[in-house]
Jmol script that loads the backbone (N, CA, C; Angstrom):
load data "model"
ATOM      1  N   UNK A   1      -2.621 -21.973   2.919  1.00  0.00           N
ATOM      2  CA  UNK A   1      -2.331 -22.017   1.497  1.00  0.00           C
ATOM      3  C   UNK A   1      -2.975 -20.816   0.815  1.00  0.00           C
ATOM      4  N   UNK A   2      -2.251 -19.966  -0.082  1.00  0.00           N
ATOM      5  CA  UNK A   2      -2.254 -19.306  -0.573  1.00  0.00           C
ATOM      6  C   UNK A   2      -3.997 -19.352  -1.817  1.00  0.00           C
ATOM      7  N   UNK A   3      -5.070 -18.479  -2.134  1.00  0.00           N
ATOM      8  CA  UNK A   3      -5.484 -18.795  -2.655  1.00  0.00           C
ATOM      9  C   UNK A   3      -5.714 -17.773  -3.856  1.00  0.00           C
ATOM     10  N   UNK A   4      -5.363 -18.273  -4.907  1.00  0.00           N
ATOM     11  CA  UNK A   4      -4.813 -17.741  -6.761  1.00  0.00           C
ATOM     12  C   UNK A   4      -6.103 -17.378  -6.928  1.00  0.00           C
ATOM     13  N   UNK A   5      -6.074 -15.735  -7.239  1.00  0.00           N
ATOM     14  CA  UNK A   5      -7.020 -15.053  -7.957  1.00  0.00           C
ATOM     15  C   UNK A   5      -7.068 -15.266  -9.410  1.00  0.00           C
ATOM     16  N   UNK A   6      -8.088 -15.604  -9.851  1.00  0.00           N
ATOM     17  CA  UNK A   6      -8.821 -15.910 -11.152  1.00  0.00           C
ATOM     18  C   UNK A   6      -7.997 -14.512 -11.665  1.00  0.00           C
ATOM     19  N   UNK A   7      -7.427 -14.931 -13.085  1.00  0.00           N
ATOM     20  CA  UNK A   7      -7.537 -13.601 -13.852  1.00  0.00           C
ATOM     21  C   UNK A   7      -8.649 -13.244 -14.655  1.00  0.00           C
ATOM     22  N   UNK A   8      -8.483 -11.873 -14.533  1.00  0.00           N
ATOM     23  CA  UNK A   8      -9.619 -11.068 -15.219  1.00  0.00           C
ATOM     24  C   UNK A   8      -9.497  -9.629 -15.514  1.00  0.00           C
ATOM     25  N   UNK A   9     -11.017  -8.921 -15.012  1.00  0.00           N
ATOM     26  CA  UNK A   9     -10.861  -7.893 -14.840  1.00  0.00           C
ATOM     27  C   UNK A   9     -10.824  -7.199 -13.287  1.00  0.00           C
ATOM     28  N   UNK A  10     -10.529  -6.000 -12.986  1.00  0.00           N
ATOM     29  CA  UNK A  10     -10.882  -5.276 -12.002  1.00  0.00           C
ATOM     30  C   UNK A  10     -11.285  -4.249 -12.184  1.00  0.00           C
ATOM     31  N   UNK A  11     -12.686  -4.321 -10.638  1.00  0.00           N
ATOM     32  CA  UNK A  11     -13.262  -3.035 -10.921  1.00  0.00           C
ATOM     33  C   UNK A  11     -13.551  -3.199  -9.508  1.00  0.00           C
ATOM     34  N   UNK A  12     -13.189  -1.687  -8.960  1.00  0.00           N
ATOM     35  CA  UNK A  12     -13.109  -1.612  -7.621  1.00  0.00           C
ATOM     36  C   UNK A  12     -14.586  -2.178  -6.236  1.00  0.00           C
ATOM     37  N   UNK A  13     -15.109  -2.045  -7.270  1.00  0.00           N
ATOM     38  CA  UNK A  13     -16.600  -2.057  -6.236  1.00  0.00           C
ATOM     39  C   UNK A  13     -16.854  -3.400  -5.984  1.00  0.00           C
ATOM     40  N   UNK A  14     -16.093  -4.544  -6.840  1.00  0.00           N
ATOM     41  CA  UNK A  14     -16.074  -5.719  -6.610  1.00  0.00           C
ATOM     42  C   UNK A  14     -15.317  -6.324  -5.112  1.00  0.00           C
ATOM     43  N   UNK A  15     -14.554  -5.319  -5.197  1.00  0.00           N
ATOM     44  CA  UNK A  15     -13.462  -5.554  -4.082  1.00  0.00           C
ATOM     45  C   UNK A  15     -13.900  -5.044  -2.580  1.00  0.00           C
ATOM     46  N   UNK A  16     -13.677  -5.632  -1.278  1.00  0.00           N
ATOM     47  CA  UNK A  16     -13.988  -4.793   0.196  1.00  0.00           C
ATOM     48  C   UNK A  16     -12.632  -3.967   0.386  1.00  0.00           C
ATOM     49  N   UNK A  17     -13.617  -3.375   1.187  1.00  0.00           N
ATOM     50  CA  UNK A  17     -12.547  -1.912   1.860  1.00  0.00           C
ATOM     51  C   UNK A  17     -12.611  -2.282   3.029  1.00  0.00           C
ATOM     52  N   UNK A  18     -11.340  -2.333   3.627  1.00  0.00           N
ATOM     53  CA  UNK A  18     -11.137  -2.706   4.771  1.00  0.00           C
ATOM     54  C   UNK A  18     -10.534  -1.686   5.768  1.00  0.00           C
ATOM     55  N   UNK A  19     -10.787  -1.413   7.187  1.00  0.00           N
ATOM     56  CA  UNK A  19     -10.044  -0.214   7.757  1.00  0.00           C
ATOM     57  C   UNK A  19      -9.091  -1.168   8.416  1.00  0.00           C
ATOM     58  N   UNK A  20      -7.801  -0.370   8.454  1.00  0.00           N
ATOM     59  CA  UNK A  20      -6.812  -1.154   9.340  1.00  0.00           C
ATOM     60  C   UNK A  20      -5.817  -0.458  10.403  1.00  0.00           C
ATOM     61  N   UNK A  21      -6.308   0.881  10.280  1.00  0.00           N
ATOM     62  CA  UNK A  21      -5.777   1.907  10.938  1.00  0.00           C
ATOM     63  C   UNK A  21      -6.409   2.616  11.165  1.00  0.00           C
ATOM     64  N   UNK A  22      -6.882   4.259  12.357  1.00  0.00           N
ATOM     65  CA  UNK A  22      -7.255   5.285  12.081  1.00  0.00           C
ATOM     66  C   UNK A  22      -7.002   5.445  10.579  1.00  0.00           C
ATOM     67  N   UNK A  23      -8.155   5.780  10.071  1.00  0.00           N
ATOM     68  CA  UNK A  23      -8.004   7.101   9.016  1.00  0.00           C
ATOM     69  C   UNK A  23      -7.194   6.067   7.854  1.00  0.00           C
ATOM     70  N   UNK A  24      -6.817   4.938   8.006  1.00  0.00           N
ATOM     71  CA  UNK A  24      -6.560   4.162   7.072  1.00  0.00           C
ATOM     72  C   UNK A  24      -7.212   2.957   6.481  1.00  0.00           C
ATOM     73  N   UNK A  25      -7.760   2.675   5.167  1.00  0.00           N
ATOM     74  CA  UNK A  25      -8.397   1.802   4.639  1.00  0.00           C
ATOM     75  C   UNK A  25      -7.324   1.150   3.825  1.00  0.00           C
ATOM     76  N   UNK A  26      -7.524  -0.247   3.427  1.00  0.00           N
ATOM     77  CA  UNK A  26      -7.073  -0.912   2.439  1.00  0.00           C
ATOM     78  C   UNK A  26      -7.874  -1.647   1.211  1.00  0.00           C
ATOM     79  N   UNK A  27      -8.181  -2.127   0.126  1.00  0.00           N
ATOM     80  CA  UNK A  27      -8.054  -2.580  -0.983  1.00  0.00           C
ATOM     81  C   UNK A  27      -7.554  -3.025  -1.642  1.00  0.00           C
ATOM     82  N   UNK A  28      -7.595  -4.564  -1.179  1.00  0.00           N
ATOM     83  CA  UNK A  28      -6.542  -5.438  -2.309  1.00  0.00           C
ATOM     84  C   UNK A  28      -7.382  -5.535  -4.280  1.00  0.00           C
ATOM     85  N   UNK A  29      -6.860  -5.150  -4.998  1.00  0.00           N
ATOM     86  CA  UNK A  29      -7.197  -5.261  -6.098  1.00  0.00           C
ATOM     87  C   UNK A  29      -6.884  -6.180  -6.928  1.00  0.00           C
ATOM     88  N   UNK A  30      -5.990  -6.738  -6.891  1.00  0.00           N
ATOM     89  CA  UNK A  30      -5.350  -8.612  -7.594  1.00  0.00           C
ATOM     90  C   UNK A  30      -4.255  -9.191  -6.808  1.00  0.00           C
ATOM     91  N   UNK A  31      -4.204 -10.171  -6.925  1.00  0.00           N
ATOM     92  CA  UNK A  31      -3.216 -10.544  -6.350  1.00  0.00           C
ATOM     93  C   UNK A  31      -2.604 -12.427  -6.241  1.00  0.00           C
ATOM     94  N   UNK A  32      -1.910 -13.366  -6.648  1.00  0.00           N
ATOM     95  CA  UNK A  32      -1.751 -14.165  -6.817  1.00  0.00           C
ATOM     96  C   UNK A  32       0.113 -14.284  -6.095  1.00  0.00           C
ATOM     97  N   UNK A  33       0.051 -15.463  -5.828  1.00  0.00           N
ATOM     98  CA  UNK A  33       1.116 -15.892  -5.064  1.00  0.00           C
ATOM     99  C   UNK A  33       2.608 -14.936  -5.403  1.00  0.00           C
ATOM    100  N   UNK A  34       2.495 -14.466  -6.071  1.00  0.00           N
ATOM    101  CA  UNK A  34       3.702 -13.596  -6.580  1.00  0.00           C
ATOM    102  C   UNK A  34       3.642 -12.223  -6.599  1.00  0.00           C
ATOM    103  N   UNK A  35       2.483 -11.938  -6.788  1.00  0.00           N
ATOM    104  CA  UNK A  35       2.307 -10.405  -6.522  1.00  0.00           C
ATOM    105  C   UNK A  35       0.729 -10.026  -6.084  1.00  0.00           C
ATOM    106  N   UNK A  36       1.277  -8.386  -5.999  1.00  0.00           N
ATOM    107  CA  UNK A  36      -0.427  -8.195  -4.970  1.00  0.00           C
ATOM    108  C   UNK A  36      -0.407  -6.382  -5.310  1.00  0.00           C
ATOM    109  N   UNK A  37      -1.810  -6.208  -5.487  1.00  0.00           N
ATOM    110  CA  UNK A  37      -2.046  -4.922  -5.684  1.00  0.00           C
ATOM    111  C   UNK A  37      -2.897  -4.342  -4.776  1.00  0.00           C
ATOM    112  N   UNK A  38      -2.931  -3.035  -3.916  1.00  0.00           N
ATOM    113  CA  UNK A  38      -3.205  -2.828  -2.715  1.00  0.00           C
ATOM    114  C   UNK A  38      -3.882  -1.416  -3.121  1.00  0.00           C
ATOM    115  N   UNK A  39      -4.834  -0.756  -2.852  1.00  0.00           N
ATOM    116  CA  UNK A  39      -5.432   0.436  -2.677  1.00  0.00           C
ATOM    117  C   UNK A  39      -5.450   0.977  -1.572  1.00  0.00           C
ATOM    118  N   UNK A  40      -4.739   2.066  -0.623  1.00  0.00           N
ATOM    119  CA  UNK A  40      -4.531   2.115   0.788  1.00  0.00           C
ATOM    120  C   UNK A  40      -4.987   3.685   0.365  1.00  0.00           C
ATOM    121  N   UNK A  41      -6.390   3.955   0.897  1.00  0.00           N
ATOM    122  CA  UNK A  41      -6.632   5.592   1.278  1.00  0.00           C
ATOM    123  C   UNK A  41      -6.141   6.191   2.764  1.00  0.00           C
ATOM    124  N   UNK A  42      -5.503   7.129   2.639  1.00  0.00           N
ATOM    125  CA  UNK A  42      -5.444   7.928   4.015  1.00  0.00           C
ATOM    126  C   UNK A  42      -6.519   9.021   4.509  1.00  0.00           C
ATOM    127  N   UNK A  43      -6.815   9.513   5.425  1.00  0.00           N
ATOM    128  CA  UNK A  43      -7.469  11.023   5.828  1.00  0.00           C
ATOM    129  C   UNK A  43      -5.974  11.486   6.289  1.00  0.00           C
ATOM    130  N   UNK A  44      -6.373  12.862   6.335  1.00  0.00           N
ATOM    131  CA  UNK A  44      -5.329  13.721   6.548  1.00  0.00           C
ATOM    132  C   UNK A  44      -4.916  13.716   7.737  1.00  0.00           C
ATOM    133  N   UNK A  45      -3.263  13.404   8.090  1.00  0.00           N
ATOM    134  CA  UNK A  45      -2.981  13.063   9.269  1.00  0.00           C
ATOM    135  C   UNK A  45      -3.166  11.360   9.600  1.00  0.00           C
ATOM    136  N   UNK A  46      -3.084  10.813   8.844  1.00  0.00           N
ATOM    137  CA  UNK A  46      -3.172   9.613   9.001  1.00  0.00           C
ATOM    138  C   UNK A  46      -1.739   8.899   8.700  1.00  0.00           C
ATOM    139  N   UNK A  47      -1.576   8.068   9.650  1.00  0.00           N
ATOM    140  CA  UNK A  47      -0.034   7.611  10.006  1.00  0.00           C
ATOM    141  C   UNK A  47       0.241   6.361   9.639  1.00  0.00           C
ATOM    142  N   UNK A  48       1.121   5.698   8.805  1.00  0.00           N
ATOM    143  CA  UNK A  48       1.447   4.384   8.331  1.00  0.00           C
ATOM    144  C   UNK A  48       2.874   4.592   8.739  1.00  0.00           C
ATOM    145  N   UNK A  49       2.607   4.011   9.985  1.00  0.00           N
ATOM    146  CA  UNK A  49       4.006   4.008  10.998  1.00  0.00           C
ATOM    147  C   UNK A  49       5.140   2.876  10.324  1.00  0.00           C
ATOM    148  N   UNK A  50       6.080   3.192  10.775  1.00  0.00           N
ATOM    149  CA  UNK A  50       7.685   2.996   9.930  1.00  0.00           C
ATOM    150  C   UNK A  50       7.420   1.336  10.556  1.00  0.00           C
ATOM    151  N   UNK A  51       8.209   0.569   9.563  1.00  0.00           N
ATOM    152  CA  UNK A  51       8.297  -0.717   9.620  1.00  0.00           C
ATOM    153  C   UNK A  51       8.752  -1.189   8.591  1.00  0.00           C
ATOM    154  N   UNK A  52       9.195  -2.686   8.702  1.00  0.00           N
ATOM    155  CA  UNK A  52       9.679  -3.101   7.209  1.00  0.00           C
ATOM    156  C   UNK A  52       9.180  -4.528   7.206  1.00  0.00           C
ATOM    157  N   UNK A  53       9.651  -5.477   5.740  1.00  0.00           N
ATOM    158  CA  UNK A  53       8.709  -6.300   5.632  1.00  0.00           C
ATOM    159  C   UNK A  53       9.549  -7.241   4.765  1.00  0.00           C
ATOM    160  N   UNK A  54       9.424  -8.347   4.516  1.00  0.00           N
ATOM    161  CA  UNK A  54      10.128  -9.237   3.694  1.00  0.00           C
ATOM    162  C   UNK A  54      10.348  -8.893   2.168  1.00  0.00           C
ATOM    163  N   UNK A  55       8.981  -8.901   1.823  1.00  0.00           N
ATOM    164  CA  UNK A  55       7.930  -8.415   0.327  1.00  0.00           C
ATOM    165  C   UNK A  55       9.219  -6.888  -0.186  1.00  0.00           C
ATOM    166  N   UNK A  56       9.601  -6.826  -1.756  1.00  0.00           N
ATOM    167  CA  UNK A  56       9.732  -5.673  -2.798  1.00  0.00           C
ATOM    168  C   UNK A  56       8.082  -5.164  -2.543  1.00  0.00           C
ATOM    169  N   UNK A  57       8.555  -3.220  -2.599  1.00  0.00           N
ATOM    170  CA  UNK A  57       7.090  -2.910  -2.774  1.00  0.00           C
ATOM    171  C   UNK A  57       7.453  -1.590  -3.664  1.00  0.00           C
ATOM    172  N   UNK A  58       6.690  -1.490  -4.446  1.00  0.00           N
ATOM    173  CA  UNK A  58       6.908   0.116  -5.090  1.00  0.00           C
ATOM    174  C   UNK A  58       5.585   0.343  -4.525  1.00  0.00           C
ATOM    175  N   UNK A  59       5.709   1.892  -4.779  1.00  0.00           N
ATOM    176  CA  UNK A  59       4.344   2.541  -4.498  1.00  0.00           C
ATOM    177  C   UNK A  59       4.281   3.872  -5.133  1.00  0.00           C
ATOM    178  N   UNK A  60       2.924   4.137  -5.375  1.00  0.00           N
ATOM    179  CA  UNK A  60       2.317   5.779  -6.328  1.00  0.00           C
ATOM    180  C   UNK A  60       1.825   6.348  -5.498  1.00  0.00           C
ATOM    181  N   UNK A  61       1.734   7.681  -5.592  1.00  0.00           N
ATOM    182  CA  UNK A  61       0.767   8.407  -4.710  1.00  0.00           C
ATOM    183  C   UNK A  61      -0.117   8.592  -6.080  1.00  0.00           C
ATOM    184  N   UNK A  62      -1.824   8.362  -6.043  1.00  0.00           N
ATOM    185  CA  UNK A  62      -3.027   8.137  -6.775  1.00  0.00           C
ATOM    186  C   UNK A  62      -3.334   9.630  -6.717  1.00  0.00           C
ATOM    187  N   UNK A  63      -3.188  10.220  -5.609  1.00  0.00           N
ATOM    188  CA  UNK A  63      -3.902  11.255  -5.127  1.00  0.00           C
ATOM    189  C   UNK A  63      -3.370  11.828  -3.691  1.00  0.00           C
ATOM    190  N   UNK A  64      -3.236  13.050  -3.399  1.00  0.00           N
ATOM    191  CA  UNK A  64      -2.640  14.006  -1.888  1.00  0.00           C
ATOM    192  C   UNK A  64      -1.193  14.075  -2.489  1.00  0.00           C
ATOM    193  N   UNK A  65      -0.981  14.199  -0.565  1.00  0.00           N
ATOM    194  CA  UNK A  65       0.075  14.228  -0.779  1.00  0.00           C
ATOM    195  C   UNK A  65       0.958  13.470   0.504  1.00  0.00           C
ATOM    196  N   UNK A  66       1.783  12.811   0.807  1.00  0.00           N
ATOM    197  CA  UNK A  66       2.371  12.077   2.048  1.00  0.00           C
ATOM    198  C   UNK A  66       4.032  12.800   2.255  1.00  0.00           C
ATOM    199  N   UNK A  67       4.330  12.654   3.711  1.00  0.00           N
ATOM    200  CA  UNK A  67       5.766  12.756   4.252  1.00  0.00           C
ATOM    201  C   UNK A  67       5.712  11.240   3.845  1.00  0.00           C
ATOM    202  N   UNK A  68       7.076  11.059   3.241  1.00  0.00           N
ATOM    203  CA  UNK A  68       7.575   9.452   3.434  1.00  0.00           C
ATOM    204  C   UNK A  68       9.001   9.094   3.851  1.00  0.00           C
ATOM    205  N   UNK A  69       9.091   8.653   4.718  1.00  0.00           N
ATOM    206  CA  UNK A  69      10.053   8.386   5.320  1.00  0.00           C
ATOM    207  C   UNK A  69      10.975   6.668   4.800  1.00  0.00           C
ATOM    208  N   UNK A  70      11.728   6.717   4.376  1.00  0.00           N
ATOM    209  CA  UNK A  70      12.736   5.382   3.338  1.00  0.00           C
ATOM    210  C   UNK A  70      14.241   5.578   4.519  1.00  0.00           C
ATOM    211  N   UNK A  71      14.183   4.598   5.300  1.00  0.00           N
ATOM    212  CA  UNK A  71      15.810   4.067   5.866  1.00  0.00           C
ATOM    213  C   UNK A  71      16.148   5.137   6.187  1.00  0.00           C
ATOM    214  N   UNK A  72      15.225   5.956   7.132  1.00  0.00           N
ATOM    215  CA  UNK A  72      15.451   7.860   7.761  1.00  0.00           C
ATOM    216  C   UNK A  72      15.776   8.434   7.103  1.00  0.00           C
ATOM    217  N   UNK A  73      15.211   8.732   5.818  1.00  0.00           N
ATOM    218  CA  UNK A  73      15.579   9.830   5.046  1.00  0.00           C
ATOM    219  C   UNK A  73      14.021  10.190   4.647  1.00  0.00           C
ATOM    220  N   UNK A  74      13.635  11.829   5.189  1.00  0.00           N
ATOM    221  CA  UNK A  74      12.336  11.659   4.638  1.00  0.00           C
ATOM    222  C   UNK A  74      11.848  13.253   3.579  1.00  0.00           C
ATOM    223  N   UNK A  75      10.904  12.559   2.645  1.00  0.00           N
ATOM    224  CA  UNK A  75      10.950  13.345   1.365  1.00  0.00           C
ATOM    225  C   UNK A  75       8.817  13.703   1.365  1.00  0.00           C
ATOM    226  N   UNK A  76       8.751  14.764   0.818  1.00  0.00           N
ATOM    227  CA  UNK A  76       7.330  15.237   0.575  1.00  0.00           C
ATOM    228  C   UNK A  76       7.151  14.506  -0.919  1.00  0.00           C
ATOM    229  N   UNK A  77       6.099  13.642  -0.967  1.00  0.00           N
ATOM    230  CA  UNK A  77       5.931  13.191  -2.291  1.00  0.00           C
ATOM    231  C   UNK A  77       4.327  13.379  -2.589  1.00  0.00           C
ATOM    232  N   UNK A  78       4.225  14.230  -3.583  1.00  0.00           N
ATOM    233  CA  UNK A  78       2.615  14.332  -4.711  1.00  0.00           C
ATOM    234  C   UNK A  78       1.875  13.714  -5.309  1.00  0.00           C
ATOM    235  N   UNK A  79       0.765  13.576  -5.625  1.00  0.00           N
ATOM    236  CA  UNK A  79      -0.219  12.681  -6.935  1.00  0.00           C
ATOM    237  C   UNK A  79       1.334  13.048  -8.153  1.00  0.00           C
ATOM    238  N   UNK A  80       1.068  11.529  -8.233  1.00  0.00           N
ATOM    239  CA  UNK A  80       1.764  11.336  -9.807  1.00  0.00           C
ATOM    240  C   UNK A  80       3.374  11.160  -9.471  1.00  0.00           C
ATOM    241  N   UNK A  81       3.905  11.004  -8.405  1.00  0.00           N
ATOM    242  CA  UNK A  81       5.047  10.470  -7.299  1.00  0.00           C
ATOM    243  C   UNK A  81       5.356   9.115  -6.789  1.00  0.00           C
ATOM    244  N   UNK A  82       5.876   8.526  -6.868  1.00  0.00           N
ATOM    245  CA  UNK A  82       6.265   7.155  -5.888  1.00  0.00           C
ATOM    246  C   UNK A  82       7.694   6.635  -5.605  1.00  0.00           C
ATOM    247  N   UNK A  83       7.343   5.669  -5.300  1.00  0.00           N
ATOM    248  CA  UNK A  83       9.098   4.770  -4.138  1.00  0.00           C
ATOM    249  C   UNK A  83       9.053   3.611  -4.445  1.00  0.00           C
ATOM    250  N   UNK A  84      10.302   3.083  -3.665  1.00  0.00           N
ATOM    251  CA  UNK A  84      10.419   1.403  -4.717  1.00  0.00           C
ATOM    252  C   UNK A  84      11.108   1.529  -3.099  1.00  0.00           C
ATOM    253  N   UNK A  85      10.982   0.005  -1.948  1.00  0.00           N
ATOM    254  CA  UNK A  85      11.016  -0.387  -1.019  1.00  0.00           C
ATOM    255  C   UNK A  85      11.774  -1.583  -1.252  1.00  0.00           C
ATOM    256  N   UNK A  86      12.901  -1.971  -0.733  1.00  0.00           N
ATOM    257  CA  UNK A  86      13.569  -3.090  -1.050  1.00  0.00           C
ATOM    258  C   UNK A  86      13.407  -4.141  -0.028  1.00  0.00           C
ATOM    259  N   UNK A  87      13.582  -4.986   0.062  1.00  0.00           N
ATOM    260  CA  UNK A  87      13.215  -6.031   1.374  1.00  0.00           C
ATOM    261  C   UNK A  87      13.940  -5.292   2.485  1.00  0.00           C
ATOM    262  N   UNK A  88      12.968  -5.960   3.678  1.00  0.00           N
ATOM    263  CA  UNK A  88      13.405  -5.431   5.316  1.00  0.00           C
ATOM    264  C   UNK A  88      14.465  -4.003   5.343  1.00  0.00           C
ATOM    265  N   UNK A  89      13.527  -2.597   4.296  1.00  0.00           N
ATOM    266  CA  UNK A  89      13.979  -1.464   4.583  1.00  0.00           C
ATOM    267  C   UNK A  89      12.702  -1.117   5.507  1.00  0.00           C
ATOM    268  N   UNK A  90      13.154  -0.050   6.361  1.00  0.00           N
ATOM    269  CA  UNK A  90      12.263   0.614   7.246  1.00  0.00           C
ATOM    270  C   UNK A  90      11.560   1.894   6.268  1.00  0.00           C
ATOM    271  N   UNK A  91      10.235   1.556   6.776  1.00  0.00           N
ATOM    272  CA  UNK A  91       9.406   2.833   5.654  1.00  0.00           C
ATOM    273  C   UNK A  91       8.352   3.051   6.482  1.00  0.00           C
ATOM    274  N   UNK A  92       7.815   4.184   6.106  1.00  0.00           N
ATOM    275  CA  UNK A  92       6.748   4.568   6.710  1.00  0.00           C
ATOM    276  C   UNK A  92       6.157   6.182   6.002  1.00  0.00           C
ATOM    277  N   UNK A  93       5.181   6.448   6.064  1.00  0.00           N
ATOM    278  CA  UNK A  93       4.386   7.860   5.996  1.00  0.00           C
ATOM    279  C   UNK A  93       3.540   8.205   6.190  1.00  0.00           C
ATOM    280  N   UNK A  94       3.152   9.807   6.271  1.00  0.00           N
ATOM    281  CA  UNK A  94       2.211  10.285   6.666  1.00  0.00           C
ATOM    282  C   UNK A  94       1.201  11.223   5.577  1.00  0.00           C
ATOM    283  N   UNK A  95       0.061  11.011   5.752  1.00  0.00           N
ATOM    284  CA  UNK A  95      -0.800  11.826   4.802  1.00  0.00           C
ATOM    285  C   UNK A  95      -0.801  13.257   5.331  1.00  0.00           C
ATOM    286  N   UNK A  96      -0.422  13.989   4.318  1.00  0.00           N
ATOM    287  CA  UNK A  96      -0.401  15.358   4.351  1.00  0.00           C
ATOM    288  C   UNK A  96      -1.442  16.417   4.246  1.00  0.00           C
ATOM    289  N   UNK A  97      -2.509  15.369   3.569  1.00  0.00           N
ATOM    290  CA  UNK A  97      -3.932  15.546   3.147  1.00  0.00           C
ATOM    291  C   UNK A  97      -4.834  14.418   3.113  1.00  0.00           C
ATOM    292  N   UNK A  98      -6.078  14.347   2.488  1.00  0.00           N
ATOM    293  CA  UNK A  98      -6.566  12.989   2.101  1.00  0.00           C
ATOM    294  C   UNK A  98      -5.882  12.738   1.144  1.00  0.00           C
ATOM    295  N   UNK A  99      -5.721  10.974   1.312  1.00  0.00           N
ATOM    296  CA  UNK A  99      -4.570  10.973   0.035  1.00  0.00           C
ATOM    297  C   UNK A  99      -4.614   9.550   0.086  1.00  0.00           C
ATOM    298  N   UNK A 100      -4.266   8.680  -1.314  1.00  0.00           N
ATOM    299  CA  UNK A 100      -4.693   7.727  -1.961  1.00  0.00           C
ATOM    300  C   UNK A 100      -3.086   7.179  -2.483  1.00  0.00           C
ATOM    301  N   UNK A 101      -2.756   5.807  -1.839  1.00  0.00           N
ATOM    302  CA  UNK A 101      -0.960   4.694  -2.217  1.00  0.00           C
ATOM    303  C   UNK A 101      -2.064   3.607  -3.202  1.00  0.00           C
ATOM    304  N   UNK A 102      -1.370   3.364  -4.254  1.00  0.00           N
ATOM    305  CA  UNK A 102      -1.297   2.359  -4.980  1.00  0.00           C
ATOM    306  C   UNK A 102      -0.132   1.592  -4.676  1.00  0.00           C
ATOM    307  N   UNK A 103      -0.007   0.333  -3.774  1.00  0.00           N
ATOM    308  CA  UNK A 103       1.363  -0.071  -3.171  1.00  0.00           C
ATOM    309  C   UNK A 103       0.917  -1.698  -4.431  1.00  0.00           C
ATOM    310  N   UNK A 104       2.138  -2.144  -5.011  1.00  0.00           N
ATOM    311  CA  UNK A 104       2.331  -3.324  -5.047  1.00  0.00           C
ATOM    312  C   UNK A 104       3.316  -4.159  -4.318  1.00  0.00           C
ATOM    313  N   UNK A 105       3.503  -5.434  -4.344  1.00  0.00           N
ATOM    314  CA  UNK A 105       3.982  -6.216  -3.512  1.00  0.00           C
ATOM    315  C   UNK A 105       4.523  -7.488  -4.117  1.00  0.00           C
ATOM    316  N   UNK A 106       5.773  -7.938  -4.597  1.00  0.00           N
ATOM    317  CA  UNK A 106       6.472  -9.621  -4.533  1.00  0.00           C
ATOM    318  C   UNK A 106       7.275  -9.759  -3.552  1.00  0.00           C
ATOM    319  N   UNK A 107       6.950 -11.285  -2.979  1.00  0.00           N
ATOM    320  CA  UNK A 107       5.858 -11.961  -3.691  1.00  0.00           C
ATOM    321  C   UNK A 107       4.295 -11.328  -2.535  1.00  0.00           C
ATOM    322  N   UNK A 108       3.614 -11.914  -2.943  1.00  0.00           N
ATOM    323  CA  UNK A 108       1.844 -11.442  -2.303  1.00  0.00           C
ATOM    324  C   UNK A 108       2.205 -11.236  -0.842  1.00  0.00           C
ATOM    325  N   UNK A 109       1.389 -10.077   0.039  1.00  0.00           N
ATOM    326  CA  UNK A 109       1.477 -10.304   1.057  1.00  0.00           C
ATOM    327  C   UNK A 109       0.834 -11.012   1.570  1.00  0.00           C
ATOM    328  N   UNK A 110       0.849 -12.307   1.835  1.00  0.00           N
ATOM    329  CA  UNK A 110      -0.391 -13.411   2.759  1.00  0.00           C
ATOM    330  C   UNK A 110      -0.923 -12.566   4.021  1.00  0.00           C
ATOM    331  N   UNK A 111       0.219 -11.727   4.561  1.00  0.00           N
ATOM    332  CA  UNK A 111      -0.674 -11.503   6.006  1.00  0.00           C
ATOM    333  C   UNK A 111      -1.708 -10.724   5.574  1.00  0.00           C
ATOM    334  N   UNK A 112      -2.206 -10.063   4.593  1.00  0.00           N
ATOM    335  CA  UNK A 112      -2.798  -8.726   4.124  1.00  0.00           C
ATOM    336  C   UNK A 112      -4.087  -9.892   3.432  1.00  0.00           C
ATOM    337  N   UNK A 113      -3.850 -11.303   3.067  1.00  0.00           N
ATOM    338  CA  UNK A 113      -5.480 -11.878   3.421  1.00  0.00           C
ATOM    339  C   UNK A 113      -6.172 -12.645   4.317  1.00  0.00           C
ATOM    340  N   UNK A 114      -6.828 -12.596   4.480  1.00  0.00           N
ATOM    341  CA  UNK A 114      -7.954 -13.200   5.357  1.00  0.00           C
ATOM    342  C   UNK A 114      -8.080 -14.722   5.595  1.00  0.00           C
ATOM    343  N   UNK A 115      -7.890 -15.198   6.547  1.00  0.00           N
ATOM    344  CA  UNK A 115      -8.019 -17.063   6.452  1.00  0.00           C
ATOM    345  C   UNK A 115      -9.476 -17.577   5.977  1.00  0.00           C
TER     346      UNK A 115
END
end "model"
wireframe off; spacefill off
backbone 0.3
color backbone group
């Protein structure tokens, strides 16, 4: 069972950083049965291999820069850039630099918390 984050505020230091890849960390920042906010840093050269997923996701680049690859079509995207992911499309990218996804997610990704 899903468990509903209190609303409030956020402030990052409240939150764990989690590694889940080489060179990849995550940061969930809110998130309640319907949606979910994710902080994912890369190092440069760091790979968020192609896959797809049930969950709508848009995403920002915060910071760098990533190859992103959307249903084999792939585009160089900058700080101040992002994508909108529709259910079970194939996506994936690569950090071009150190570089910082603000990904959201409906509804929440459960696998992305912890039992």
């Amino acid at each position: 069972m899903l468990v509903k984050q209190a609303a409030g505020f956020i402030k990052s230091e409240d939150f764990p950083v989690e590694a889940v890849e080489p060179g990849i960390t995550r940061q969930i920042l809110g998130y309640d049965s319907e949606l979910m906010m994710v902080r994912v840093c890369f190092t440069k050269g760091a790979i968020g291999y192609v896959h797809k997923h049930v969950h709508r996701q848009v995403s920002f680049v915060e910071k760098g820069s990533f190859e992103v690859e959307i249903d084999g079509e792939k585009k160089v995207l900058k700080a101040g850039d992002g994508y909108f992911i529709p259910p079970n499309i194939l996506h994936g990218a690569v950090a071009l630099e150190d570089a910082v996804l603000i990904d959201v997610f409906t509804p929440c990704r459960e696998d992305f918390l912890k039992p």
